[in-house]
N, C-alpha and C positions, 0 to 999 in steps of 0.2 A: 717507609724505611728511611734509614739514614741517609745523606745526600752522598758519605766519600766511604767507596767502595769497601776501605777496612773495617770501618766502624760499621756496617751491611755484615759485613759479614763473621764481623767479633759479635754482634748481638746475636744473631743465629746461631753462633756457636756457643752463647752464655745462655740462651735459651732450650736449647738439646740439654745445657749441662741441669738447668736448672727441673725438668721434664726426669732426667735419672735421678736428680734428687728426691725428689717427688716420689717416686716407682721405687726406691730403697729406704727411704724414709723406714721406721719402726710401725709394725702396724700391731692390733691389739688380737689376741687369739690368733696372730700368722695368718689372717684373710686379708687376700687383697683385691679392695672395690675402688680402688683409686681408678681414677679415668684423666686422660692429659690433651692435650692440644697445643699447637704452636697456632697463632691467627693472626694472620699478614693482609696486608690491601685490602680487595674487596671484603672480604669476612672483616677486616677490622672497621672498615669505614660502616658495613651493615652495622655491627657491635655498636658502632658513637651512635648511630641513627635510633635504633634500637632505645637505648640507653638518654637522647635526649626526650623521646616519646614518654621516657617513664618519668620524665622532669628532674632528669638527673645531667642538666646541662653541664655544668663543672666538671663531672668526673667523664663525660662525653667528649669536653675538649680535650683532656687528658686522654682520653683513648688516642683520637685524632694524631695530636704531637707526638704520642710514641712510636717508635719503630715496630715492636711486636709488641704483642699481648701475651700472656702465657695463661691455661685457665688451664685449673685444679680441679678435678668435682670428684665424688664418691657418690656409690649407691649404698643405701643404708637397709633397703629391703624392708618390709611391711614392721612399722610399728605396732607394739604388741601391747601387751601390761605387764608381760617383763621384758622390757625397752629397755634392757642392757645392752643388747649388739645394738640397737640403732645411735644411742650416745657412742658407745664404741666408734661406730665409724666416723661421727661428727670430728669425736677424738683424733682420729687417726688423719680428717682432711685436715685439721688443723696443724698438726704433728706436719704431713705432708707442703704445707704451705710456707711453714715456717721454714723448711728445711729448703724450699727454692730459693725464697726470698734472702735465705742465707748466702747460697752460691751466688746470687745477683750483687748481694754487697760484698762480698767478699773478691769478688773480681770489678772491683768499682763503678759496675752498672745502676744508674738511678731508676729505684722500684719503687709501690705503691699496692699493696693489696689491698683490693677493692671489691668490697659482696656485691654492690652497684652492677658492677661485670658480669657478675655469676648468676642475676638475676634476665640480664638480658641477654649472655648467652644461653639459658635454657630457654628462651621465647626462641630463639634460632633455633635450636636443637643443634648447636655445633658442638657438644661433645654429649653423651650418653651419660647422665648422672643425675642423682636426687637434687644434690647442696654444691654449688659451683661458688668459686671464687677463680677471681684476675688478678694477674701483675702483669700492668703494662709497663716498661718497660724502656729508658731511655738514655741516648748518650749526646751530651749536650753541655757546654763550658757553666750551665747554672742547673740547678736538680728543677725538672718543671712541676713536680707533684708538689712542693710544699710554696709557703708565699699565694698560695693559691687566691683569685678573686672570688667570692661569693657571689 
């Protein structure tokens, strides 16, 4: 988390907001397989850990510095061979991700959607979904996602 108190607790509050954007988002057909999570301390430090095992060092120290994580996922339900509902939903976490990552910037919190995220939280099992994606999440005098070291 952040180190001063406000900024603790404006993230927590840009992240609830960005978790109803998510859950309101447009979904395709009126089904909704969206699934949300907020992921603080220990879940977020398992997440880096997780995440440098899969040799995704970068986006791990990125987990680390951020205050929250926020993760997106959808179930898609058994692919068929007419795999119209399972794009559908791919559709619909995207539609869904987009629409956080909005309220993140629009209330000038520095985001980062990251599949990276979405792969090591399903090895957790910290949210119930087929296709996960993250936005971690940060407030900080310089945006830490971009400038990034290789």
């Amino acid at each position: 988390m952040q180190s001063d108190p406000a900024e603790s607790q404006g993230l927590l509050q840009v992240a609830q907001l960005m978790v109803v954007a998510a859950r309101t988002a447009p979904k395709a057909r009126g089904e909704d397989d969206i699934s949300t999570a907020i992921v603080t301390d220990d879940d977020k430090a398992k997440l880096a850990d997780t995440m440098d095992a899969l040799g995704r060092t970068r986006d791990a120290q990125n987990v680390r510095d951020a205050g929250i994580v926020v993760l997106i996922g959808v179930n898609c339900g058994p692919a068929s061979d007419a795999f119209w509902p399972f794009k559908a939903k791919l559709v619909d976490l995207g539609i869904a991700v987009g629409s956080a990552a909005k309220v993140a910037s629009d209330l000038n919190v520095d985001n980062r959607i990251m599949y990276s995220i979405g792969v090591a939280a399903k090895q957790l099992s910290l949210i119930d979904a087929d296709e996960i994606q993250g936005i971690p999440l940060s407030v900080t005098g310089k945006n830490i996602f971009f400038d990034r070291k290789r």
